[in-house]
N, C-alpha and C positions, 0 to 999 in steps of 0.2 A: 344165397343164404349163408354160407360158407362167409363169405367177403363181410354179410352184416355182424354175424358171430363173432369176428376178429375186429372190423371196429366197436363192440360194444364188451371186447374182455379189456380190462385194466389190469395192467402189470405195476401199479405203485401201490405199493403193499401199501402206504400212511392211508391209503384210499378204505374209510371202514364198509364204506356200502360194495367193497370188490370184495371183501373178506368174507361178505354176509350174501354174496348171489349164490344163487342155488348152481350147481351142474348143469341143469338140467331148465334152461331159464324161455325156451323157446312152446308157446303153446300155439295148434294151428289147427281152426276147423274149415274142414270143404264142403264147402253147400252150393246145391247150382241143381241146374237142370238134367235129369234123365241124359247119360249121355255127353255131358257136357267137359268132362275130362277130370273130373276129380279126384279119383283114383290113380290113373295118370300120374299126375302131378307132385300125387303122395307117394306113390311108388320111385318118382326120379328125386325126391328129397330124403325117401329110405337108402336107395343107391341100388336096389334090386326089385324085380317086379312082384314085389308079396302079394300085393291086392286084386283081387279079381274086376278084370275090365271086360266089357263089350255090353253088346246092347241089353233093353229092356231093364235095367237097372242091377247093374252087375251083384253090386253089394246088400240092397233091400233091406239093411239092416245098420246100426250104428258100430262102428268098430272103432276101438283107442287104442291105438300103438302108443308104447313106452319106449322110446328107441334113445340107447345109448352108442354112443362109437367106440369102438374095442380097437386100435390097432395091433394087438398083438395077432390077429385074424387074419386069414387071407383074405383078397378081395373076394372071393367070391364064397364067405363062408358066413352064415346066419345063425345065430345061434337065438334058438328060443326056450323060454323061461316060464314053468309053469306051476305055480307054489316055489317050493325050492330048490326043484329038481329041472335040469339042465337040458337041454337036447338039440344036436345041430342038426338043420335040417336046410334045406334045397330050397328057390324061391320058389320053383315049380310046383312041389310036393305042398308049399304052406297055399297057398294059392289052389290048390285043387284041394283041399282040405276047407279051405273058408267056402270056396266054392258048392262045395257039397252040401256043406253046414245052413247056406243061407239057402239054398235050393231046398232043403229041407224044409227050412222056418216058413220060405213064403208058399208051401203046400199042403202045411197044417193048420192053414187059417190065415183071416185076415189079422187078427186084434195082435198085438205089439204090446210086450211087458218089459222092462228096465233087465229082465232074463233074457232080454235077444241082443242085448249090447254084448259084444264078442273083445275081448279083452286083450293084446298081446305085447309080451315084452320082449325085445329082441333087441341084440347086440349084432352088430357088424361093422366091419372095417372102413363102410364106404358111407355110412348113413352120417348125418350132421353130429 
């Protein structure tokens, strides 16, 4: 991901479509089977294990990472964002936190409202 990142940045400034890319130019959805590593996979392109994995369908719910890369960060520091208020927290602690959250949502019922889509912005050192 890293390697397509750097050939799709243009360093010639005359370039006006390099002028007018957003930061933030990369969007990625994981759908797959029960299991099938999708979290995973989001978790090694954040750089740290935020997302909850293992069976019976870890996540049961939609979740949107916002993820920016901060190098002023350690690698092993995450910082999450919620309104405008700041908080660095542990991949462990966010991860047993969504864990909790969906564990909740899928024992309140079956039916699914655009309220279960779980939302996070996070900055770290290691992510894309």
């Amino acid at each position: 991901m890293r390697q397509a990142a750097s050939l799709l940045a243009d360093d010639d400034p005359s370039n006006e479509t390099a002028s007018r890319r957003p930061s933030t130019f990369l969007n990625a959805v994981a759908l797959g089977n029960v299991g099938a590593g999708k979290s995973a996979v989001l978790n090694s392109l954040i750089g740290h294990p935020v997302l909850p994995t293992g069976e019976n369908g870890a996540t049961r719910a939609p979740i949107v990472v916002d993820l920016a890369r901060d190098p002023g960060l350690s690698s092993k520091s995450i910082v999450l964002q919620i309104d405008s208020k700041s908080q660095q927290v542990s991949a462990s602690a966010l991860r047993h936190s969504l864990q909790d959250r969906l564990s909740k949502g899928a024992s309140s019922g079956s039916g699914r409202s655009r309220s279960d889509e779980i939302y996070l912005k996070l900055r770290t050192s290691t992510g894309l």
